[in-house]
Residue frames relative to the residue before (quaternion, step in Angstrom):
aa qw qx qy qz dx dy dz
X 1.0000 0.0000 0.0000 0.0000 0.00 0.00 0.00
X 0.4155 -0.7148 0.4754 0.3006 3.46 -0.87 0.71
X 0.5707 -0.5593 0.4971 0.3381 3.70 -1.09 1.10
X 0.8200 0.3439 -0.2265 0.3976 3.65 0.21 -0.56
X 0.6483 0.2378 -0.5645 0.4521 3.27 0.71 0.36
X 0.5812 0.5663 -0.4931 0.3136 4.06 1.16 -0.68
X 0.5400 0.5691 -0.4542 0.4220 3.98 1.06 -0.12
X 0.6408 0.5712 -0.3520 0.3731 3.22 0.85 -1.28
X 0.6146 0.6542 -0.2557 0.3591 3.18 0.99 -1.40
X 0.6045 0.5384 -0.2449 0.5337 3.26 1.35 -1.63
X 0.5833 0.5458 -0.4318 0.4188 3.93 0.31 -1.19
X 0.7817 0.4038 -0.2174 0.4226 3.62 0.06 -1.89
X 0.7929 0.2688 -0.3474 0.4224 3.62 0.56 -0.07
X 0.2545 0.5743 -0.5759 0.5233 3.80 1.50 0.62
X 0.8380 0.4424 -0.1143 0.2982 3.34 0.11 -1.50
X 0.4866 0.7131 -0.1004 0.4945 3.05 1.60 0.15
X 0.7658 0.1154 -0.1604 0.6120 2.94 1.07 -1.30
X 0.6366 0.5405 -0.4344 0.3375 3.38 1.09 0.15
X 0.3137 0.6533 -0.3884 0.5692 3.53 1.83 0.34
X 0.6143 0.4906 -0.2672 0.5573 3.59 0.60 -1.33
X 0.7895 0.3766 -0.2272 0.4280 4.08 -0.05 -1.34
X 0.5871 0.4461 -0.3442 0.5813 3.74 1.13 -0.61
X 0.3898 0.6596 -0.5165 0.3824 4.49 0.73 -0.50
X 0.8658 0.4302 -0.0271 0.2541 1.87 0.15 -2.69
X 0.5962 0.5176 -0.3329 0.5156 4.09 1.10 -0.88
X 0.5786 0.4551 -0.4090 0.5393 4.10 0.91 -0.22
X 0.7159 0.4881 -0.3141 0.3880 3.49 0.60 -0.47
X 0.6985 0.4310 -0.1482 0.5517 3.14 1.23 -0.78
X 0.6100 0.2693 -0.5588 0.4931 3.65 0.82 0.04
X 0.2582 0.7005 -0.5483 0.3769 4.09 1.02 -0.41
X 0.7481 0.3671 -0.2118 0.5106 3.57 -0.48 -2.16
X 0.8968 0.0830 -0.3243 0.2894 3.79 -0.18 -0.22
């Protein structure tokens, strides 16, 4: 596998779940 696309890969799902953890913290200051 090429190193550059398996980083990319790595980058877009960092960014991913920190999309997901930043959702999920709007929702929760929302609820309080």
């Amino acid at each position: 596998m090429n190193f550059l696309l398996f980083s990319a890969l790595l980058l877009y799902h960092i960014f991913q779940k920190l999309h997901q953890l930043t959702r999920s913290f709007d929702n929760l200051k929302s609820f309080f």
